[in-house]
C-alpha positions as a Python dict, from the first residue, in 0.01 Angstrom:
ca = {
    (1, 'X'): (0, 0, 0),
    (2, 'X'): (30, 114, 347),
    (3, 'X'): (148, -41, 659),
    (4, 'X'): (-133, -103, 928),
    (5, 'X'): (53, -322, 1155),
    (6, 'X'): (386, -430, 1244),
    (7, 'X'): (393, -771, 1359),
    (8, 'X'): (712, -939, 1539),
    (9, 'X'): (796, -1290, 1600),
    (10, 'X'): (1095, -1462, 1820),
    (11, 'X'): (1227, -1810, 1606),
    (12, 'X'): (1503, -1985, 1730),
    (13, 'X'): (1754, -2146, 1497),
    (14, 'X'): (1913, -2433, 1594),
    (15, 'X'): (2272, -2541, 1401),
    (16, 'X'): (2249, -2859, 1256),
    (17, 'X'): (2637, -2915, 1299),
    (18, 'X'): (2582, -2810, 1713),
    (19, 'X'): (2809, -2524, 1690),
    (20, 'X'): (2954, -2273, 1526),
    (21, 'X'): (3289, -2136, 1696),
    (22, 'X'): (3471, -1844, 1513),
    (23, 'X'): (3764, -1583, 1617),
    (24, 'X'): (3849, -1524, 1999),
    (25, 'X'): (3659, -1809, 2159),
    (26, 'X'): (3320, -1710, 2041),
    (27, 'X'): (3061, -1941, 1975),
    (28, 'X'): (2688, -1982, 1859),
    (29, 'X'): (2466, -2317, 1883),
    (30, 'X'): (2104, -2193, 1889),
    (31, 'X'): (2080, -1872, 1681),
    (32, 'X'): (1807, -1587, 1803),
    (33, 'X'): (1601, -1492, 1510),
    (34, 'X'): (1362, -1192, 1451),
    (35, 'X'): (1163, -1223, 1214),
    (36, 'X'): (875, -903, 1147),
    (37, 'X'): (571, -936, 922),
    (38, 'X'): (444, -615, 744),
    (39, 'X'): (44, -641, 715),
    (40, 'X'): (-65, -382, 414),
    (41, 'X'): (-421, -176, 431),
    (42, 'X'): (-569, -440, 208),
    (43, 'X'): (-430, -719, 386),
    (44, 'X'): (-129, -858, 199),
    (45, 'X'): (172, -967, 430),
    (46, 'X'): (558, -859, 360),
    (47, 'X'): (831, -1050, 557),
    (48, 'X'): (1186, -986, 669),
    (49, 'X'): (1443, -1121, 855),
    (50, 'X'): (1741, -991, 1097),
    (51, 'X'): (1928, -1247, 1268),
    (52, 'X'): (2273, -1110, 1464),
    (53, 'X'): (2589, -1374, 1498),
    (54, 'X'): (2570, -1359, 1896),
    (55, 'X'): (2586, -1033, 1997),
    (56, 'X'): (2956, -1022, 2043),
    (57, 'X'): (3020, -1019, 1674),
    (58, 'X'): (2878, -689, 1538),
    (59, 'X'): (2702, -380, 1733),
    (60, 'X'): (2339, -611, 1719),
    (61, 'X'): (2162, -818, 1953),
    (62, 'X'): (1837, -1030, 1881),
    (63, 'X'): (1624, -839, 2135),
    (64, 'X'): (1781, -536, 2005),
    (65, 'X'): (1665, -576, 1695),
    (66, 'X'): (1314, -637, 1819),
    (67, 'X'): (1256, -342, 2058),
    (68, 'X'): (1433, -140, 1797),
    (69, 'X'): (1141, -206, 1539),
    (70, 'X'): (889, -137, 1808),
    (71, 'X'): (1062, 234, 1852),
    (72, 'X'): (1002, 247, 1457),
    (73, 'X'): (673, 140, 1489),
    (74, 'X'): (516, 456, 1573),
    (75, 'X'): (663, 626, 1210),
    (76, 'X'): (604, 382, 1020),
    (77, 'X'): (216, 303, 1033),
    (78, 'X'): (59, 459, 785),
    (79, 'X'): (338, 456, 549),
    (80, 'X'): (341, 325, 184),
    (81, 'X'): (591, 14, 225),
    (82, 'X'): (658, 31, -166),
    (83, 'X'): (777, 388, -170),
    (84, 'X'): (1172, 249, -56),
    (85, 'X'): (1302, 549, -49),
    (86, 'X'): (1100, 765, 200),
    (87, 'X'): (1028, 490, 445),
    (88, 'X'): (1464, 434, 478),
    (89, 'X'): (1501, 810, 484),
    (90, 'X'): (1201, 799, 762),
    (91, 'X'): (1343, 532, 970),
    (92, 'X'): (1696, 670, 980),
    (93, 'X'): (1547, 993, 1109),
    (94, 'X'): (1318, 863, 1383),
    (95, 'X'): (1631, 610, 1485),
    (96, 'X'): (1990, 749, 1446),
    (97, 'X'): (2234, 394, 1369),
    (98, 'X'): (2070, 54, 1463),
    (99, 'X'): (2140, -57, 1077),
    (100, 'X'): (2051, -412, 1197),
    (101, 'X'): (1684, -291, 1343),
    (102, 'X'): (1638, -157, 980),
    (103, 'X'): (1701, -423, 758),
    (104, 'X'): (1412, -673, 829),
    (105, 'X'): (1157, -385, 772),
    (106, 'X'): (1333, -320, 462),
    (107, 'X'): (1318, -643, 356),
    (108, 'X'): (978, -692, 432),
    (109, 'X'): (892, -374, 211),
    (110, 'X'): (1080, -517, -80),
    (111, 'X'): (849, -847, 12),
    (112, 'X'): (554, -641, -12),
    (113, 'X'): (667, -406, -362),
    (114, 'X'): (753, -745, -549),
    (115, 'X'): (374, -862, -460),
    (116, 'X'): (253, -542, -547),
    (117, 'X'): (465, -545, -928),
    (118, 'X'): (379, -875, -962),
    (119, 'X'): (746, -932, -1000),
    (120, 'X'): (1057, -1114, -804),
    (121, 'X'): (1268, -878, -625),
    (122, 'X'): (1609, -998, -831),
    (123, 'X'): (1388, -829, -1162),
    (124, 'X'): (1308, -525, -944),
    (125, 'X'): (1705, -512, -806),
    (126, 'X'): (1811, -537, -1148),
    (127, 'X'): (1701, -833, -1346),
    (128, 'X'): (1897, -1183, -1322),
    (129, 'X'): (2241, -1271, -1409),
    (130, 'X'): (2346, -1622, -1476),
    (131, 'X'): (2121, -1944, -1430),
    (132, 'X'): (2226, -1967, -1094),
    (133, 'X'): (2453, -1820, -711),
    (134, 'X'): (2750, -2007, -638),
    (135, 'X'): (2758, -2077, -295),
    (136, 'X'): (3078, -2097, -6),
    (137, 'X'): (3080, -2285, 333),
    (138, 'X'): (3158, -2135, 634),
    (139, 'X'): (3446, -2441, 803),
    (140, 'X'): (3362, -2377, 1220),
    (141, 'X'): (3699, -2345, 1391),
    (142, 'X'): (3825, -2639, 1525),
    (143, 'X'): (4178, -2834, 1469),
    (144, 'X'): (4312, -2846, 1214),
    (145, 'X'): (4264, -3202, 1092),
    (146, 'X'): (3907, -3175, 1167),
    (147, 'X'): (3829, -2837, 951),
    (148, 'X'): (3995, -3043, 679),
    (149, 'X'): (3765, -3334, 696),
    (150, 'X'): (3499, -3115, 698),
    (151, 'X'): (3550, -2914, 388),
    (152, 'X'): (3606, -3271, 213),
    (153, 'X'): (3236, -3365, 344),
    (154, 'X'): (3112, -3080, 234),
    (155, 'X'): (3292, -3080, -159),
    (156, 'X'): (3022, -3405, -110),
    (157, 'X'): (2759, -3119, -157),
    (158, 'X'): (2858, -2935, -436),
    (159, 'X'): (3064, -2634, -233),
    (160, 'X'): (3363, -2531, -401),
    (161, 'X'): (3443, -2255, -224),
    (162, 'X'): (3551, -2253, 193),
    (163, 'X'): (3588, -2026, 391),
    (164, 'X'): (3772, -2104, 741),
    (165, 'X'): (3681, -1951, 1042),
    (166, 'X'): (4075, -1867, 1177),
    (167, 'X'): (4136, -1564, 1409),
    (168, 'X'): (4287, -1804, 1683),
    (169, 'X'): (4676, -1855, 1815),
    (170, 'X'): (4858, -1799, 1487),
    (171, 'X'): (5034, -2154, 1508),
    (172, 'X'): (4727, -2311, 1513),
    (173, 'X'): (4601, -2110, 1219),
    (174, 'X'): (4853, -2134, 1021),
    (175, 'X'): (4782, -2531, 1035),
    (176, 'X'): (4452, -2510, 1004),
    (177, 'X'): (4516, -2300, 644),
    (178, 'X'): (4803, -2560, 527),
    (179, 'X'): (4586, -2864, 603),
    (180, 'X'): (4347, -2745, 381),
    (181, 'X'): (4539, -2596, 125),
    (182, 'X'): (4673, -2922, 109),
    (183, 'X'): (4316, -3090, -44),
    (184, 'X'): (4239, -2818, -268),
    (185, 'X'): (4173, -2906, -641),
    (186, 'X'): (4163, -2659, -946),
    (187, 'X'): (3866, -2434, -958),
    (188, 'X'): (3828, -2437, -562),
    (189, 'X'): (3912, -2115, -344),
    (190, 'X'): (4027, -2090, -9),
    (191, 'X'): (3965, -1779, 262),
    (192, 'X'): (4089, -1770, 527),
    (193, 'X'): (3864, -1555, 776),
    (194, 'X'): (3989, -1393, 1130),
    (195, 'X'): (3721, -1179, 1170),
    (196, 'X'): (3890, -947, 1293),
    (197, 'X'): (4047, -1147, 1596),
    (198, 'X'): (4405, -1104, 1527),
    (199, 'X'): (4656, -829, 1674),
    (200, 'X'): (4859, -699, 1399),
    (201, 'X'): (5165, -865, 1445),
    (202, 'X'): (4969, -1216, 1456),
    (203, 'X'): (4814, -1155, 1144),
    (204, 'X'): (5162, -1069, 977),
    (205, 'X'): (5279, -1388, 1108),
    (206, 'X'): (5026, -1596, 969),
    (207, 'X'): (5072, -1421, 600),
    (208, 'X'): (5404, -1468, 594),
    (209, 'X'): (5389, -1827, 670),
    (210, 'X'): (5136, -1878, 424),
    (211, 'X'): (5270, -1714, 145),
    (212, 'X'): (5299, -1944, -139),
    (213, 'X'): (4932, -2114, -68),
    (214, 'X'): (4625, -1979, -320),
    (215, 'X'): (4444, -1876, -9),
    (216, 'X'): (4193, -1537, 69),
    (217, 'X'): (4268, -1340, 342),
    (218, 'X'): (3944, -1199, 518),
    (219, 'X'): (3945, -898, 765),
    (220, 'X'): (4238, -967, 998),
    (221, 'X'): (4181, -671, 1246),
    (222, 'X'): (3932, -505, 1363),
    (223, 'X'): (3967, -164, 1265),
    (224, 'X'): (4055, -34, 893),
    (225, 'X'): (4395, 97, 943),
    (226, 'X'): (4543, -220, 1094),
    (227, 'X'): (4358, -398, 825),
    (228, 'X'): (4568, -201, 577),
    (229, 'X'): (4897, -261, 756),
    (230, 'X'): (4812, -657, 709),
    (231, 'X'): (4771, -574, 358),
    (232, 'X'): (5096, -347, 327),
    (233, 'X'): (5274, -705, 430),
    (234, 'X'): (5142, -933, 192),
    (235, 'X'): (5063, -1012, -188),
    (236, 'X'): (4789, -1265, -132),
    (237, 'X'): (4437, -1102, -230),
    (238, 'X'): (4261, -912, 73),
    (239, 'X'): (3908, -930, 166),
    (240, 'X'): (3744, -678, 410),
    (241, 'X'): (3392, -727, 581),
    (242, 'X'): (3320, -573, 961),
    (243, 'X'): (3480, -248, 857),
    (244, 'X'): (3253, -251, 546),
    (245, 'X'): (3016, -28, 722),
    (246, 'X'): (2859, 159, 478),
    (247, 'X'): (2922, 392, 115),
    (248, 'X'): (3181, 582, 294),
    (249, 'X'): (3361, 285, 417),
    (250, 'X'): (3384, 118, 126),
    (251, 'X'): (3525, 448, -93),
    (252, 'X'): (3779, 506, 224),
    (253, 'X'): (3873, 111, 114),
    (254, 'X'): (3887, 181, -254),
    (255, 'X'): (4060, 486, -199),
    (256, 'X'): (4345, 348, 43),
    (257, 'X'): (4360, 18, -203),
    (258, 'X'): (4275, -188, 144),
    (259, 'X'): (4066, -489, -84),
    (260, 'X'): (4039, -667, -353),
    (261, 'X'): (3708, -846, -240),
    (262, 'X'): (3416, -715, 10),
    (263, 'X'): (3175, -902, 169),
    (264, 'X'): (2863, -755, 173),
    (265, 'X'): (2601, -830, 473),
    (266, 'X'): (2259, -698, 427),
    (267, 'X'): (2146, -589, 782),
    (268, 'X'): (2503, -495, 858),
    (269, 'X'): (2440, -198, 580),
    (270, 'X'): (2038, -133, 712),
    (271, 'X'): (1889, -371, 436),
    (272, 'X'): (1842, -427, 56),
    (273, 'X'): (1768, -116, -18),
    (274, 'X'): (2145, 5, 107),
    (275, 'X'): (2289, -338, 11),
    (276, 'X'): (2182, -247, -300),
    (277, 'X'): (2335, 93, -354),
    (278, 'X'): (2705, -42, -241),
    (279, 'X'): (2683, -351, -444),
    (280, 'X'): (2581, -115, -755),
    (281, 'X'): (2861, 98, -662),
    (282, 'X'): (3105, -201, -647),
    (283, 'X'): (2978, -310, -983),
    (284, 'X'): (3116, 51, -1090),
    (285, 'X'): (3449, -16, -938),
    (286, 'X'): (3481, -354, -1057),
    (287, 'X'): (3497, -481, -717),
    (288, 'X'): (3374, -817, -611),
    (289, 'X'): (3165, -924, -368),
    (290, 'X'): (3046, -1204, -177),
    (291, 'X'): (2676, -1181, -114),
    (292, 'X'): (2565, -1283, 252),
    (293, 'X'): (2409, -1212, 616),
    (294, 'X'): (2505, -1225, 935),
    (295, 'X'): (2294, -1520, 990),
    (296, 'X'): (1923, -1577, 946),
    (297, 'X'): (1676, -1857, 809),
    (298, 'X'): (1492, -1915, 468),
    (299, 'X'): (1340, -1541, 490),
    (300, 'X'): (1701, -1414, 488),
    (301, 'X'): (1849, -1694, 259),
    (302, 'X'): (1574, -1585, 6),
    (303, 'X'): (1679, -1181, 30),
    (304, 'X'): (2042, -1322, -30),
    (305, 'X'): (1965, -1510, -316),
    (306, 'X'): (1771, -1215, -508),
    (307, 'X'): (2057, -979, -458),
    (308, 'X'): (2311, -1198, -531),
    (309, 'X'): (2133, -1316, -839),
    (310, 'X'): (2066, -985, -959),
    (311, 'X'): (2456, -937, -883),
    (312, 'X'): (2652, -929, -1244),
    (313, 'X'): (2795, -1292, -1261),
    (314, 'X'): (3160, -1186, -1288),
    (315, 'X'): (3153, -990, -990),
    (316, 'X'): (2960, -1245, -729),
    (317, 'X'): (3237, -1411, -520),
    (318, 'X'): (3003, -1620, -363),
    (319, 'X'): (2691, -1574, -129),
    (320, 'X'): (2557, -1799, 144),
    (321, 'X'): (2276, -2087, 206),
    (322, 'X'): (2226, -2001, 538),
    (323, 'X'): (1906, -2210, 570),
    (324, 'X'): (2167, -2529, 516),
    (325, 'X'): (2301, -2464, 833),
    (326, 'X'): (2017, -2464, 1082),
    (327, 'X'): (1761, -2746, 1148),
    (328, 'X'): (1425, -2487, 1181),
    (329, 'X'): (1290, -2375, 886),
    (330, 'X'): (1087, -2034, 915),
    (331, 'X'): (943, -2008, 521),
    (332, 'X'): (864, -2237, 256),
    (333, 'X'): (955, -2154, -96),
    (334, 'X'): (1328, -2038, 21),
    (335, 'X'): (1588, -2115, -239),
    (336, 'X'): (1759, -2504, -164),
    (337, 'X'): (2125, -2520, -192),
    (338, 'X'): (2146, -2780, -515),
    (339, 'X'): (2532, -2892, -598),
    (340, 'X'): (2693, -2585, -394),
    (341, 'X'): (2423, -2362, -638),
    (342, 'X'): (2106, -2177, -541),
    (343, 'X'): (1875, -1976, -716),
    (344, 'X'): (1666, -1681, -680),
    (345, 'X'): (1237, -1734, -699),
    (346, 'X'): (1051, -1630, -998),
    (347, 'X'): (738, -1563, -728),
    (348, 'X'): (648, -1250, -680),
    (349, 'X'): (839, -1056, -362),
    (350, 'X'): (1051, -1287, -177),
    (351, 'X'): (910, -1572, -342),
    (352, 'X'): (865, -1733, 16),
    (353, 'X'): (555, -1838, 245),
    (354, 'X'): (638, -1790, 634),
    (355, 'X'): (555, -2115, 823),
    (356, 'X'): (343, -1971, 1099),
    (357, 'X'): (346, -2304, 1330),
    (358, 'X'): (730, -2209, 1323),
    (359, 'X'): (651, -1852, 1394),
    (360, 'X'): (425, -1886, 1645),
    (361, 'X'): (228, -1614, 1808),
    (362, 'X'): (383, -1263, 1776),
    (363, 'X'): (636, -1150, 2063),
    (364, 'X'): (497, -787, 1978),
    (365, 'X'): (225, -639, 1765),
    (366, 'X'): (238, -241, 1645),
    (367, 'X'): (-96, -76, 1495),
    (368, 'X'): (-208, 252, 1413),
}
């Protein structure tokens, strides 16, 4: 099955809540979405997804992402999309880094192998585990009273895990963490996620306050080894995701005991293909993992929902709806969030059908 074109399309995602404000200030209200359609020699279509926070979050931008595929497009025409393998080895050698440009190609080629099978890509990732992918919601920073109202509208939809965008002036997070520790019930979890916006001694301020609550802390810092002074200051459980980078990352985390939870963010790692290899390797270190993206549509939500389903049941912290959040939908056939639960498609690939009114014409087209 090999590629004969490359075609890319620009979809903007509007947030149905208006905004989405995390660490430091930084805010999101129409997200910048790439999505890139593989078109096989005998016609089938594979589609991915890549969709950067901003692109003050991560090293990725949207039209990064985009003329980053059109470098790739000269290597990859021609190629067989189902041989995974090659084509990752292929692109990291015609682009050095650019993990982000990757991962929607990568997901497309998964697409396009599950068609080929005949099979859903959770049964080619490793077959499904449980009926269903408990879900978390992301709680926008705002006050603290308000973040509390909003993860009690949201238990409305089944969520029973929340995760609260902190990273702010410690006082203020350290209300916005005891106001909602204050509603939780048994069975829900709390995180508590700076991404990476606080200085050291603001994130040892905000643990120590917040000792005796049952609440996550999420990457505090941005870089590893202030991370692990955090973490050298407090008993409550750790979670690292920005520095989780790669294999090497996450062993240097094992290694220095820096976690006790990862998230793990497919185009942040280059695609499934990668995502795969450190979520098997977590499964060997009996590490958990909470199964997401940066951001993206129902393309994106879908590629979630078949790793995270094909994600051993005791080790899936969570994983994310993103198509819940945003008021465009790119794909039909993307799983629906159904009392805080998704599940994977039993459709071949993907399982999904990109919505090409949504998509419109292509931004770019690549052929041999």
């Amino acid at each position: 099955m090999k590629i004969a074109a490359i075609r890319v399309y620009q979809v903007d995602l509007p947030l149905v809540e208006g905004r989405y404000s995390w660490s430091e200030g930084k805010y999101v209200e129409v997200f910048d979405s790439t999505v890139v359609e593989l078109v096989s020699d005998d016609g089938r279509s594979g589609f991915g997804e890549v969709c950067p926070l901003g692109p003050f979050y991560l090293p990725a931008f949207a039209a990064g992402a985009r003329a980053g595929i059109g470098e790739l497009s000269a290597a990859l025409i021609g190629e067989d999309a189902t041989k995974l393998g090659p084509i990752n080895r292929l692109m990291d050698r015609a682009l050095l880094g650019h993990p982000y440009v990757k991962s929607a190609i990568d997901m497309a080629c998964w697409d396009l192998f599950g068609k080929e099978c005949g099979k859903p890509v959770c049964e080619l990732l490793g077959g499904k585990s449980g009926d269903s992918v408990a879900l978390y919601r992301a709680i926008s920073q705002r006050p603290a009273a308000e973040m509390a109202e909003n993860v009690a509208a949201h238990r409305a939809d089944g969520y029973t895990k929340f995760q609260l965008k902190v990273g702010g002036n410690p006082a203020d997070d350290i209300a916005r963490i005891h106001a909602v520790a204050e509603l939780l019930t048994d069975g829900e979890v709390l995180v508590a996620d700076a991404n990476t916006g606080w200085r050291v001694d603001d994130a040892i301020r905000v643990v120590n306050a917040v000792h005796e609550r049952d609440v996550y802390i999420e990457q505090p810092c941005r870089s590893h080894e202030h991370c692990l002074i955090v973490r050298q200051h407090t008993a409550l459980p750790f979670i690292l995701d920005e520095t989780i980078t790669d294999v090497a990352a996450l062993l240097r985390g094992h290694a220095d005991g820096a976690m006790d939870v990862i998230n793990l963010k497919i185009s942040k790692v280059g695609g499934l293909t990668k995502a795969r290899q450190i979520r098997d390797l977590c499964v060997t270190l009996n590490l958990p993992m909470t199964i997401e993206d940066s951001w993206g549509g129902d393309i994106t939500t879908a590629a979630i929902a078949h790793l995270a389903h094909s994600t051993p049941e005791p080790l899936r912290f969570s994983a994310t709806d993103f198509n819940s959040y945003v008021s465009v939908h790119n794909a039909s056939g993307a799983p629906q969030r159904v009392a805080g639960q998704m599940r994977a498609s039993d459709e071949p690939g993907l399982g999904i059908e990109a919505d090409r009114d949504v998509l419109g014409k292509p931004v770019a087209v690549h052929e041999g």
